[in-house]
C-alpha positions as CSV (number, residue, x, y, z in Angstrom):
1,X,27.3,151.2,111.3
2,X,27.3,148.0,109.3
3,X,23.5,148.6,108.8
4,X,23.9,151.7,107.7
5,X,26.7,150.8,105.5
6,X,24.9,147.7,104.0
7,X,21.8,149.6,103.1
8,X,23.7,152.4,101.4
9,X,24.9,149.5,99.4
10,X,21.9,147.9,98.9
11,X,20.7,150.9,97.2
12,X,23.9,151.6,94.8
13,X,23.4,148.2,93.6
14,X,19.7,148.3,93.0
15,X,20.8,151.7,91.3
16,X,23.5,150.2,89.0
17,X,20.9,147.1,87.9
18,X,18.2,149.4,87.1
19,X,21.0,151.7,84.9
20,X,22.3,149.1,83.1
21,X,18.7,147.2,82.5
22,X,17.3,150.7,81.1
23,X,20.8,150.8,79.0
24,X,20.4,147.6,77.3
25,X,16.5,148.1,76.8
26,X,17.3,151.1,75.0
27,X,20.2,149.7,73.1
28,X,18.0,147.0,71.6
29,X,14.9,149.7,70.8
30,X,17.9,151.6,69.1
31,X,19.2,148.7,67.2
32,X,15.3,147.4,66.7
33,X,14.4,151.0,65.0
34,X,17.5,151.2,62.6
35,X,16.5,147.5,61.6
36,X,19.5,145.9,62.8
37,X,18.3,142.1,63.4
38,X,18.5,141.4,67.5
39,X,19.2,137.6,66.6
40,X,20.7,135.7,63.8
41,X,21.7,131.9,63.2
42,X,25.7,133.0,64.3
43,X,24.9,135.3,67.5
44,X,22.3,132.6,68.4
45,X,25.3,129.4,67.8
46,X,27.5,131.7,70.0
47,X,25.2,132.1,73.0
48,X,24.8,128.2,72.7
49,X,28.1,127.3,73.1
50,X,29.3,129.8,75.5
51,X,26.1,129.2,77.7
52,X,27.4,125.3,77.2
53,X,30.5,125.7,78.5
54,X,29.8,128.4,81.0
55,X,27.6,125.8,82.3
56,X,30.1,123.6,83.1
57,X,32.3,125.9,84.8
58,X,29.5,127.2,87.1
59,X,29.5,123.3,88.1
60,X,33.0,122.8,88.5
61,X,33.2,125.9,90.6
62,X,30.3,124.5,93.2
63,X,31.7,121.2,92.9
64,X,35.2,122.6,93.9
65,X,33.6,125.0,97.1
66,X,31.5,121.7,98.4
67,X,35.2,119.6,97.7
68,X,36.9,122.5,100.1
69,X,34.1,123.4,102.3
70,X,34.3,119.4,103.1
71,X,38.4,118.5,103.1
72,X,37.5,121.7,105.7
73,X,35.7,120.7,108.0
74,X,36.5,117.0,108.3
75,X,40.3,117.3,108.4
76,X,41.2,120.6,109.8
77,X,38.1,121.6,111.5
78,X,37.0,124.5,109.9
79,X,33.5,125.9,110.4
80,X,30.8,125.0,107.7
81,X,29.9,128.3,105.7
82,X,26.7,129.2,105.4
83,X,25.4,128.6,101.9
84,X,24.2,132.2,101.0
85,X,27.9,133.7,99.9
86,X,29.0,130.9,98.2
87,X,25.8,130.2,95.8
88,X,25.9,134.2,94.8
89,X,29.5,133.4,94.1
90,X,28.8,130.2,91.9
91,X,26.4,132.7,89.8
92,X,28.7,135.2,89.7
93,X,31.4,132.7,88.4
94,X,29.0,131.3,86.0
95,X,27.5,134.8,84.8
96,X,30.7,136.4,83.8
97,X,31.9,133.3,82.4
98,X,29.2,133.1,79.9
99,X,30.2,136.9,79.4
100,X,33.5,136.5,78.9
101,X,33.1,133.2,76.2
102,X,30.6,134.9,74.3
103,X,32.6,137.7,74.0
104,X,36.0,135.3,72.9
105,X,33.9,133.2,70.4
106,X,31.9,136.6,68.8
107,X,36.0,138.0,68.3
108,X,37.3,134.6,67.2
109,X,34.4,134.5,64.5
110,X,33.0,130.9,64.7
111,X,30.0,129.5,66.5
């Protein structure tokens, strides 16, 4: 059952990538067409420093998993977890960080 629940899954999410890549491709051939300019010197300063800090916090949240994962095992004997979950967790963390910063520094209007 788990199987057959994980491939179902598998699919949905290979579904939603492929629905939001074709929405963003043809966001920017929208935007590209009408003459809207895809990158300027403020959007470009914006995706610098939220890709900076983002960064950082990507860092601090591996550095904080390998910190537990360790205190863990040594002192209360916990199991070592496999490194597959937590490294797609560490992107995830970092990913919607940058998302979330570029969004706060494009409302708070400096770069």
């Amino acid at each position: 059952m788990a199987d057959f629940t994980w491939s179902i899954l598998s699919i949905g999410i290979l579904a939603l990538i492929i629905l939001v890549g074709i929405l963003v491709l043809w966001q920017r051939l929208k935007d590209k067409k009408s003459g809207f300019p895809l990158v300027d010197e403020r959007t470009q300063g914006l995706n610098w420093k939220a890709g900076y800090y983002a960064m950082f916090m990507g860092q601090y949240f591996i550095v904080g998993y390998l910190f537990v994962n360790i205190i863990g095992r040594e002192l209360f004997g916990m199991p070592e977890i496999e490194a597959g979950y937590p490294m797609i967790a560490a992107l995830l963390a970092s990913n919607v960080s940058f998302l979330v910063l570029r969004w706060h520094f494009s409302r708070k209007g400096e770069p």
